[in-house]
MDTraj code that builds the backbone (N, CA, C; nanometers):
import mdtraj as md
import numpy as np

residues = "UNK UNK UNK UNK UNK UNK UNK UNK UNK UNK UNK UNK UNK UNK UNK UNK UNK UNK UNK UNK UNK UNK UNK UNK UNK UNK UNK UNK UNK UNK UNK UNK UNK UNK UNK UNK UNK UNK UNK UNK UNK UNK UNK UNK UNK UNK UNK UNK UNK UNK UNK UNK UNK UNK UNK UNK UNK UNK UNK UNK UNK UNK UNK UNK UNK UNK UNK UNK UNK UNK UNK UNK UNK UNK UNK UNK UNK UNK UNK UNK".split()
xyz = np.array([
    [-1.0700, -1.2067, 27.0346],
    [-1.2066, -1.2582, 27.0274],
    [-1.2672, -1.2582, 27.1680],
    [-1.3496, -1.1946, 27.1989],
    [-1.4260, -1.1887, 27.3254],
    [-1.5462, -1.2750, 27.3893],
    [-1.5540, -1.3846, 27.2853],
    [-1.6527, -1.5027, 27.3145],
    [-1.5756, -1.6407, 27.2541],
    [-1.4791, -1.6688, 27.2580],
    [-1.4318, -1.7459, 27.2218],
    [-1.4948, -1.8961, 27.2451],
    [-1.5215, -1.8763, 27.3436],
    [-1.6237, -2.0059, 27.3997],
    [-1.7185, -2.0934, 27.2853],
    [-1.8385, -2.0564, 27.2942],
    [-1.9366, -2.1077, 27.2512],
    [-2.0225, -1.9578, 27.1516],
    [-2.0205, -1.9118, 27.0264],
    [-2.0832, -1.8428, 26.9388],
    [-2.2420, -1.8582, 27.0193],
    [-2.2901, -1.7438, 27.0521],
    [-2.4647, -1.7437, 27.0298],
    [-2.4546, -1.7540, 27.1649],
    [-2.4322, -1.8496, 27.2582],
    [-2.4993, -1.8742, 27.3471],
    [-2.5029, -1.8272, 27.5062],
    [-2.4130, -1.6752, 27.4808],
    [-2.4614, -1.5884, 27.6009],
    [-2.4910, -1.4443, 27.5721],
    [-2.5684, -1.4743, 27.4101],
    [-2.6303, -1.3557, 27.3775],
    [-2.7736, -1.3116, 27.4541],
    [-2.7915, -1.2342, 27.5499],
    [-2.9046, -1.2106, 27.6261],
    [-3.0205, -1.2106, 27.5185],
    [-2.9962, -1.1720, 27.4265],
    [-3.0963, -1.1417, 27.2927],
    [-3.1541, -1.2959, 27.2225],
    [-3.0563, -1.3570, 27.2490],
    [-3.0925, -1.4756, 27.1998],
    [-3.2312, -1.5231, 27.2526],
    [-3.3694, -1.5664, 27.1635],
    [-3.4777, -1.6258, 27.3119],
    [-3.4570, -1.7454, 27.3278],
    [-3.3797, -1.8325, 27.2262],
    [-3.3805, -1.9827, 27.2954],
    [-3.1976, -2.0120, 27.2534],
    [-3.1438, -1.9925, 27.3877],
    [-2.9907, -2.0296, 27.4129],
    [-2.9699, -2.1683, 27.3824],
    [-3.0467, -2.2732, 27.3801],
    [-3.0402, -2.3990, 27.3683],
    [-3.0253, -2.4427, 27.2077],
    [-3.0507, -2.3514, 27.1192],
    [-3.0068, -2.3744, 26.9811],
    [-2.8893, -2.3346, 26.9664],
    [-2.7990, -2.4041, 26.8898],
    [-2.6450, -2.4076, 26.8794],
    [-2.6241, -2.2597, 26.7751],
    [-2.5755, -2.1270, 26.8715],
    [-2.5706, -2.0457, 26.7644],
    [-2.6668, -1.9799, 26.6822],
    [-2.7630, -2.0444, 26.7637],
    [-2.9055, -1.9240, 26.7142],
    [-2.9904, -1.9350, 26.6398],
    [-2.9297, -2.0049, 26.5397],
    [-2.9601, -1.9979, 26.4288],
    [-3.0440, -2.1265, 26.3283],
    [-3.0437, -2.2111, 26.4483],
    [-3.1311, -2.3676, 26.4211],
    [-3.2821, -2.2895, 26.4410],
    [-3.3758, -2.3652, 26.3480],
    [-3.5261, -2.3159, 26.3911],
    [-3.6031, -2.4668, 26.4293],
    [-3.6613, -2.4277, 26.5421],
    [-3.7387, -2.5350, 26.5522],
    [-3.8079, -2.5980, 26.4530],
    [-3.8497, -2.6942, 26.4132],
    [-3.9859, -2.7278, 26.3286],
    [-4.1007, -2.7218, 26.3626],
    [-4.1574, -2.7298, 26.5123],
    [-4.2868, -2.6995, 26.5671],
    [-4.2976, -2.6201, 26.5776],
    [-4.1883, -2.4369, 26.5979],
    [-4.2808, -2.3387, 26.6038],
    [-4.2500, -2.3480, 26.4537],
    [-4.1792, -2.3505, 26.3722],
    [-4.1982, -2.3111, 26.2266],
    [-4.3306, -2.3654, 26.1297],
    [-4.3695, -2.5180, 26.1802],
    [-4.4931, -2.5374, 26.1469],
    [-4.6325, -2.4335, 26.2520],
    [-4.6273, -2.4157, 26.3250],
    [-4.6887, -2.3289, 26.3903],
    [-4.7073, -2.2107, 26.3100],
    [-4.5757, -2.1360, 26.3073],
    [-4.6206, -2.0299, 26.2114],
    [-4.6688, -2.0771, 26.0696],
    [-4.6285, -2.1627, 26.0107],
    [-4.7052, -2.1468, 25.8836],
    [-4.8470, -2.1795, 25.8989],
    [-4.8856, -2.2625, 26.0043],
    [-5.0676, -2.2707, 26.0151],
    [-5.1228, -2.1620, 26.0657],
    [-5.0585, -2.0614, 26.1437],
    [-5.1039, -1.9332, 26.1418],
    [-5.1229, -1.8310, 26.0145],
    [-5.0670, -1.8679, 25.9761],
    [-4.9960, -1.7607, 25.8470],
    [-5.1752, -1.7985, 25.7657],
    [-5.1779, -1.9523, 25.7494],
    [-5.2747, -2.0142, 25.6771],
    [-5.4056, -1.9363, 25.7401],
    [-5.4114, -1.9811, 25.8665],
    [-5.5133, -1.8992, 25.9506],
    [-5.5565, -1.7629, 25.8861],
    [-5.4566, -1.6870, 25.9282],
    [-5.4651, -1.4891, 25.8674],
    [-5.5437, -1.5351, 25.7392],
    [-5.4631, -1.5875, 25.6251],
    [-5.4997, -1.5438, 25.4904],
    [-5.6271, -1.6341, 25.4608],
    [-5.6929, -1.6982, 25.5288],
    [-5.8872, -1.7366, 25.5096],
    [-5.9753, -1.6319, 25.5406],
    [-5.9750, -1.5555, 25.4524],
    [-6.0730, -1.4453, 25.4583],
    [-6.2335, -1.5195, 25.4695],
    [-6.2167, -1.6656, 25.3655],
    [-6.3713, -1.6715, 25.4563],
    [-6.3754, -1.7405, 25.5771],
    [-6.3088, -1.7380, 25.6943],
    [-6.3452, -1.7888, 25.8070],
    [-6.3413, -1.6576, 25.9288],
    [-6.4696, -1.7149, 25.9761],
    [-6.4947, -1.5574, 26.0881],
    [-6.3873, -1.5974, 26.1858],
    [-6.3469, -1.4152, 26.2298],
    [-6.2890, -1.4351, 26.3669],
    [-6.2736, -1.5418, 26.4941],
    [-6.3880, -1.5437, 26.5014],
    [-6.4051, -1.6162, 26.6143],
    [-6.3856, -1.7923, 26.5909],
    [-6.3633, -1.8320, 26.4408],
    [-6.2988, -1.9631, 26.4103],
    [-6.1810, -1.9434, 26.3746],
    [-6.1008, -1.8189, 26.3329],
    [-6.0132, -1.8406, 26.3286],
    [-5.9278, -1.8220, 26.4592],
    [-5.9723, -1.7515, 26.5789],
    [-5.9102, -1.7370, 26.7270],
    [-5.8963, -1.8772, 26.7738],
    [-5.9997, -1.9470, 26.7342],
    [-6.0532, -2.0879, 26.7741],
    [-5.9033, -2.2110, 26.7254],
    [-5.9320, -2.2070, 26.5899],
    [-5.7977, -2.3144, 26.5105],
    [-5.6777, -2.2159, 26.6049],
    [-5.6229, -2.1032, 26.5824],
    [-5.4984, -2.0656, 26.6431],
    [-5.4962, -2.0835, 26.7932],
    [-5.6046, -2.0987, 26.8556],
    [-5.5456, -2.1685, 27.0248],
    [-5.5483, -2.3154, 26.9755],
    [-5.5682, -2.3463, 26.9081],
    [-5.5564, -2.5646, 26.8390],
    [-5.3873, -2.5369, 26.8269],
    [-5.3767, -2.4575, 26.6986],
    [-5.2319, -2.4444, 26.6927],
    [-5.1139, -2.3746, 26.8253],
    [-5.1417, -2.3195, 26.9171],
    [-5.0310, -2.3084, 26.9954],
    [-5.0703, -2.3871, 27.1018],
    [-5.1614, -2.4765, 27.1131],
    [-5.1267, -2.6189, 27.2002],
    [-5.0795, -2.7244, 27.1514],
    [-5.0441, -2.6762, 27.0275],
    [-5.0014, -2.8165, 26.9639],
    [-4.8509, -2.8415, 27.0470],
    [-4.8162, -2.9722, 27.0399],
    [-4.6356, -2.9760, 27.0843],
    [-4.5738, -3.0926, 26.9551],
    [-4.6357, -3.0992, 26.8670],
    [-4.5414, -3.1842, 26.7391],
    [-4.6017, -3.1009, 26.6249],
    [-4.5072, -3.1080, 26.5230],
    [-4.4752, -3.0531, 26.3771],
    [-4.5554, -3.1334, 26.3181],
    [-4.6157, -3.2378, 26.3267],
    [-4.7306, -3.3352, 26.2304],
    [-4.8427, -3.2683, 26.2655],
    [-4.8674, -3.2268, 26.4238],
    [-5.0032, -3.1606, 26.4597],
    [-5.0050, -3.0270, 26.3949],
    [-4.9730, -2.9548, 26.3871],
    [-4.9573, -2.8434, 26.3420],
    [-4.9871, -2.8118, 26.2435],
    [-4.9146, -2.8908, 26.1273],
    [-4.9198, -2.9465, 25.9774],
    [-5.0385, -2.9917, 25.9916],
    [-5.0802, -3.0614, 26.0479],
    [-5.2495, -3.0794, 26.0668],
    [-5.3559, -3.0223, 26.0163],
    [-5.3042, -2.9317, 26.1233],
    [-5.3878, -2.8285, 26.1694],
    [-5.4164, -2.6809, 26.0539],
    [-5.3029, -2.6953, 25.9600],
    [-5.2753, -2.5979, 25.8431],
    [-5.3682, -2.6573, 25.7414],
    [-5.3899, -2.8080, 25.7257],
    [-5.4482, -2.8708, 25.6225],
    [-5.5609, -2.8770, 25.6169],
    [-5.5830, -2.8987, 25.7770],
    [-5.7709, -2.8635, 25.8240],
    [-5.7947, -2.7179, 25.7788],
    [-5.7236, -2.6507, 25.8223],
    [-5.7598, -2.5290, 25.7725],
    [-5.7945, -2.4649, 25.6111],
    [-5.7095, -2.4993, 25.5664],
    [-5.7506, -2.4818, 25.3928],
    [-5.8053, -2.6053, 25.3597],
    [-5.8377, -2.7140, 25.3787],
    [-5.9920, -2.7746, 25.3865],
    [-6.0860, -2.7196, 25.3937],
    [-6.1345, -2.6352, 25.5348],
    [-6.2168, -2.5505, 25.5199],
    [-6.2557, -2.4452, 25.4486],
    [-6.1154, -2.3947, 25.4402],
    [-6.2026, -2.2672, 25.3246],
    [-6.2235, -2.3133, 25.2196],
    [-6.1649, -2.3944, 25.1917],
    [-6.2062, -2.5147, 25.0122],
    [-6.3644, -2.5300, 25.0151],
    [-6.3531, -2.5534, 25.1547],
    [-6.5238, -2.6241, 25.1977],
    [-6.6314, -2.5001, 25.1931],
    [-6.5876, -2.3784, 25.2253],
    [-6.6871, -2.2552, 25.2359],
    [-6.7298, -2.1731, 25.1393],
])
top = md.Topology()
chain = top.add_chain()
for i, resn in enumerate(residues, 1):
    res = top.add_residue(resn, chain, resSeq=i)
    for name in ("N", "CA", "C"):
        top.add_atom(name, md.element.get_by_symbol(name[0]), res)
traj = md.Trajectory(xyz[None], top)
């Protein structure tokens, strides 16, 4: 065995070594991506609001904001 050590965590490939093995996902970027995801698929919100909510969402730094920020979002298109 040539890593006997510690699994994952001197994979250069890895981008965040600090998850045990790789394979933990954050919850803030994972809520992140899903309010993006939400973002993309509002066809009725123009570009330039949806560039707008997605810099809201990658300043966020908690998983409640984020989640937030997904709910505001399909609020709005409910609303349009």
């Amino acid at each position: 065995n040539p890593n006997p050590g510690n699994p994952g965590t001197d994979n250069s490939q890895n981008p965040n070594p600090g998850n045990p093995g790789g394979g933990t996902v954050d919850p803030v970027e994972a809520a992140k991506t899903e309010a993006k995801t939400a973002i993309d698929a509002s066809a009725e919100l123009s570009d330039s609001v949806k560039e707008a909510l997605k810099r809201q969402v990658e300043a966020t730094t908690t998983e409640a904001a984020a989640r937030d920020l997904k709910t505001k979002t399909e609020a709005l298109v409910s609303a349009v």
